[in-house]
N, C-alpha and C positions, 0 to 999 in steps of 0.2 A: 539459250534454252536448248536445250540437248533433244529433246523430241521435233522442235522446228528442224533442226539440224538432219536429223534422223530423217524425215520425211522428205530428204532432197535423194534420199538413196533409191534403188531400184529395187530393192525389197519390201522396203514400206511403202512403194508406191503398188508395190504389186498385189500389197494385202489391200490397198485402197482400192484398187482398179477390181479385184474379186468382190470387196463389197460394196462398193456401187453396181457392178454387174447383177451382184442377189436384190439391191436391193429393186434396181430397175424391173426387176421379176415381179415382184409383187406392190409397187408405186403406185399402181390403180387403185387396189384394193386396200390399200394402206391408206389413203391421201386423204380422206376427211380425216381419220385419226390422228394423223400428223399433222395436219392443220391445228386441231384441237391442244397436241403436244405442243407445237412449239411458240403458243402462248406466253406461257412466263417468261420467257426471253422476248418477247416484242419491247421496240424501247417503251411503249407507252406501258406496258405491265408491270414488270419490274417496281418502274419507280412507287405505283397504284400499292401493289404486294406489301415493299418496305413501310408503308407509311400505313397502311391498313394494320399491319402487325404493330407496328410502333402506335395506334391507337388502342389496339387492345390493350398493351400491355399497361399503358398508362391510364386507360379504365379499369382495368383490373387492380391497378396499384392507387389510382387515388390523383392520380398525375404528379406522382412523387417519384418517377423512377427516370427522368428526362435523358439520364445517360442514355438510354438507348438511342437515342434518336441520332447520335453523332456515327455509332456504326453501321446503323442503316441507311443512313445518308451515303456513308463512305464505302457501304458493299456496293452501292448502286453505280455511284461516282466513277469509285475508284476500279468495277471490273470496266468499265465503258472506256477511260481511262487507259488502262494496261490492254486490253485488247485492240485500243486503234496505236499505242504505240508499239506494240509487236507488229502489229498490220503495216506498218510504216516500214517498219525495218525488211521483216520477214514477208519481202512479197512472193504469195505463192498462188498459182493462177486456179481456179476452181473447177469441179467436176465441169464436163463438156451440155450437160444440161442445164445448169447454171447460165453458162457463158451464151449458148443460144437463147436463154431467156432475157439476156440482155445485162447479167449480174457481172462486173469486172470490179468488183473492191475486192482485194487480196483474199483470201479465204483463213488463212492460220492466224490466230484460232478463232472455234466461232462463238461471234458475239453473240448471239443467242446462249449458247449455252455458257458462257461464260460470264455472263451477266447476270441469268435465272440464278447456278451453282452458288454464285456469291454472293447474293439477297437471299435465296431458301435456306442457302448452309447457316447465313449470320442471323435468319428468323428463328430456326432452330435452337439455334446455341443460346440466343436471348432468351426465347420462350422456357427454354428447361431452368437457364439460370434465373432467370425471375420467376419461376417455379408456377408456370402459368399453365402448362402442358409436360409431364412427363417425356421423357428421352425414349421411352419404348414407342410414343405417338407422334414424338415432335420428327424424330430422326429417319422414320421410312417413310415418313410424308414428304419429308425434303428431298430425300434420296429418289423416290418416284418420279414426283414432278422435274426435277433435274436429272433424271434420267428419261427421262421422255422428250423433255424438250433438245435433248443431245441425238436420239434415235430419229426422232421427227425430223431434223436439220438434212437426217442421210436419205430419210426416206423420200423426203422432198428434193433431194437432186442439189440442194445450194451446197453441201459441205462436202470434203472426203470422211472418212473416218478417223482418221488421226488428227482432223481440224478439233472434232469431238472430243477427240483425248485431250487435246491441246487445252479443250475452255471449261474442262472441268477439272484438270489442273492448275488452269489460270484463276478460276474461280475460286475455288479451294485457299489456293494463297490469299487471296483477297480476303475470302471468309478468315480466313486466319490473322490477316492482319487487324481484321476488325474486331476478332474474339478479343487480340492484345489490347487496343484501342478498350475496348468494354474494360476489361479486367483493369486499367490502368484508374481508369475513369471511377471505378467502383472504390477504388482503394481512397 
């Protein structure tokens, strides 16, 4: 991955180290709200999320449309999956608040967001394709809440910022691998 890569340089370290600095600025005043953010990434949420959407959709459909339930499994699985074996490979040590809070599992990328990204993005993509919620409603709700639970990660001291970029482009693939999965299933 070209961005784990990228974050072993001294430039992207340096945009990490200025935005942990800003965000150490305002951490007090942020820290319920980021508590409240970085929710859908808890492992117990996630899984709660996919399965709550995967019963709408099947009350809305009659409980005829059970394809879903294979990519929302596999958004959940499979980002939990792909962020502890980048974490294996790519071990990169976490902000210094973190580490005094006693957090030493590798930081890139983070499993919060990376986990939220790829259950919101594959509830999304479900909900428009089962035509359960419009793309105007389903897409900035997903994009919100996975971008909050990415901002809450920094505001909170446990990530850098490019752990950030990292799990919502880990997620992302994820999500995308499960659109395929859906689309496959459908045919």
């Amino acid at each position: 991955m070209a961005l784990a890569a990228a974050t072993r340089t001294r430039g992207f370290q340096d945009v990490d180290d200025s935005l942990e600095r800003s965000a150490g600025r305002v951490r007090h005043r942020l820290h319920g709200a980021a508590r409240v953010g970085t929710l859908p990434g808890e492992p117990w949420a996630h899984p709660v999320i996919g399965a709550a959407i995967a019963i709408a959709i099947l009350a809305a459909r009659g409980g005829r449309r059970r394809r879903v339930l294979v990519p929302l499994a596999g958004a959940s699985l499979g980002a939990i999956a792909l962020h502890h074996a980048v974490k294996a490979v790519y071990r990169r040590k976490r902000p210094m608040i973190a580490l005094r809070r006693g957090k030493t599992e590798p930081a890139f990328p983070s499993g919060h967001t990376t986990d939220a990204t790829a259950v919101l993005a594959t509830a999304a993509y479900l909900l428009v394709r089962e035509e359960i919620l419009p793309a105007r409603v389903a897409i900035p709700i997903a994009a919100t809440l996975a971008a909050s639970t990415g901002a809450s990660r920094v505001v909170l001291g446990w990530h850098w910022g490019s752990d950030v970029l990292g799990g919502w482009l880990a997620g992302a693939t994820v999500a995308a691998a499960c659109a395929h999965a859906y689309e496959t299933l459908r045919r």
